[in-house]
C-alpha positions in Angstrom: -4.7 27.1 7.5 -5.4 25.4 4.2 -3.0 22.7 5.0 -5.5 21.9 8.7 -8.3 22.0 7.1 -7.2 19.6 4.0 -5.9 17.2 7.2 -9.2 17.6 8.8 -11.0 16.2 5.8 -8.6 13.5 5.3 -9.1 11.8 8.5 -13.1 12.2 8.2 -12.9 10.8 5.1 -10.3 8.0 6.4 -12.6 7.6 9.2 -15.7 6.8 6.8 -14.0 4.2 5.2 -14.3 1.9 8.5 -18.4 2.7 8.8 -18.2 1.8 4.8 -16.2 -1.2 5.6 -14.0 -0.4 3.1 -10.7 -0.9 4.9 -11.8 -2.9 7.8 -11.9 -6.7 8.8 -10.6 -7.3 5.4 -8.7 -10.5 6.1 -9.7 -13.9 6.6 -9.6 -13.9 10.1 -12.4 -14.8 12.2 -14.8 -12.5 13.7 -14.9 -12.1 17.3 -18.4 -13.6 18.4 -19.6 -13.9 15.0 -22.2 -16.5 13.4 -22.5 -17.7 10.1 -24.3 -15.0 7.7 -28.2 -16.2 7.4 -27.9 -16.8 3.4 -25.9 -16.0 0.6 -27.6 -13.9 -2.0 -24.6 -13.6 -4.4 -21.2 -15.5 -5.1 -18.1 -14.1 -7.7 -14.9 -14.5 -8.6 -12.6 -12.1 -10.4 -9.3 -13.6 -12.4 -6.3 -10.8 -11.3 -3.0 -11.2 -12.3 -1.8 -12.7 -9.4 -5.0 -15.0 -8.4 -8.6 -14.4 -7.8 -10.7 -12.2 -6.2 -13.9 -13.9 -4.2 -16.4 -11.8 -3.2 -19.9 -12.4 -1.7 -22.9 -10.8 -0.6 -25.0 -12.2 2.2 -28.3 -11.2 3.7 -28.6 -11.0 7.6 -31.9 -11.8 9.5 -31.8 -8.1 10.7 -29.9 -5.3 10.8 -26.4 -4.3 12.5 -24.6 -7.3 11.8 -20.8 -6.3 11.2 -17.7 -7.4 10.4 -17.9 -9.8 7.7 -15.4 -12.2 6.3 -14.9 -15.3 4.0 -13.2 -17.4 6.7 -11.3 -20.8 4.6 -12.3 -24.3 5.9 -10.0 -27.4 5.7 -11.2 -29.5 3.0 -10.1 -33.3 2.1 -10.6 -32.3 -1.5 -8.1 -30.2 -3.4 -9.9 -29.3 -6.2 -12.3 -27.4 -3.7 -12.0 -24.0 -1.8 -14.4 -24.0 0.8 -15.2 -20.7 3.3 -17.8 -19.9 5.3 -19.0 -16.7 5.3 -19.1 -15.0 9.0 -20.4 -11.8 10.3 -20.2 -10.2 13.6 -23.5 -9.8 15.6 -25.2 -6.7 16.8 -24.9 -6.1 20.9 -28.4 -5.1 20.9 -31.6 -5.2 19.7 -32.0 -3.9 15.5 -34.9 -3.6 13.5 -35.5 -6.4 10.2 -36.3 -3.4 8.0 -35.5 -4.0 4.0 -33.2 -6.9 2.3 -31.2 -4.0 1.1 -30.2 -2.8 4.5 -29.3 -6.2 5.6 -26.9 -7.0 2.9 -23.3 -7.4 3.6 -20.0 -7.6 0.9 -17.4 -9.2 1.7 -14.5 -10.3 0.0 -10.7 -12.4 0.1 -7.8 -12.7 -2.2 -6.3 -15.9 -3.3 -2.8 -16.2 -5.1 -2.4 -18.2 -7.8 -0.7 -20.2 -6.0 -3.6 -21.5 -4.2 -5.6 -21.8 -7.0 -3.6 -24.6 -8.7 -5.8 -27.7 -9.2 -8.9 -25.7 -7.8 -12.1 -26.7 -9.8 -14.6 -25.3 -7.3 -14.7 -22.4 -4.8 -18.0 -22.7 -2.6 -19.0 -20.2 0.0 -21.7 -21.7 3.3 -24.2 -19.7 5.1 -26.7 -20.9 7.7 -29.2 -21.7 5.1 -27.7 -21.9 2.2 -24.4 -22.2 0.0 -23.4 -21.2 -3.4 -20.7 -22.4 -5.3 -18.4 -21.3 -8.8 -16.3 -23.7 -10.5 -13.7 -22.3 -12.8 
């Protein structure tokens, strides 16, 4: 019995993690129907042994957007990482409500290997962009 209930709880707790988006679009990869994120509110980059961690947080015009992720664009320059940052739209109608419940995290990995002769990682929105240089 102890053992059902302990599984139970795992996959509720494993299920959370998706609403959370912890654990789901995490990759690069496009979003189906998405747009471009209205503005970014926030732009870092963590040094980890094996590259870089880029994370960003956005702010939606209204709530229910989904989905997000730091999609890379072709650049001439190499000493620039460029990404823009989409996020998956709502399929109906949300409320504005508060900045806080429109943020959105996202975040992508880059190996060190990519990073060689990177000066600048800059991350577009609709209205804005934000940029770190290393």
């Amino acid at each position: 019995m102890r053992g059902i209930v302990i599984g139970t709880l795992s996959a509720v707790a494993l299920a959370g993690c998706a609403t959370l988006g912890i654990g789901g679009n995490e990759t690069s990869e496009p979003v189906e129907s998405a747009t471009l994120i209205a503005e970014i509110q926030t732009l870092a980059v963590s040094q980890t042994p094996s590259g870089a961690v880029i994370r960003a947080t956005g702010l939606a015009d209204r709530q229910g957007y989904h989905s997000g992720a730091l999609v890379p664009l072709p650049d001439g320059d190499p000493s620039t990482l460029s990404y823009v940052f989409e996020i998956g739209e709502p399929v109906e109608a949300t409320r504005v409500s508060t900045p806080r419940s429109r943020e959105v995290t996202v975040a992508t990995v880059v190996s060190n290997q990519n990073l060689i002769g990177v000066r600048e990682i800059r991350v577009s929105a609709a209205r804005n962009a934000q940029a770190v240089r290393r």
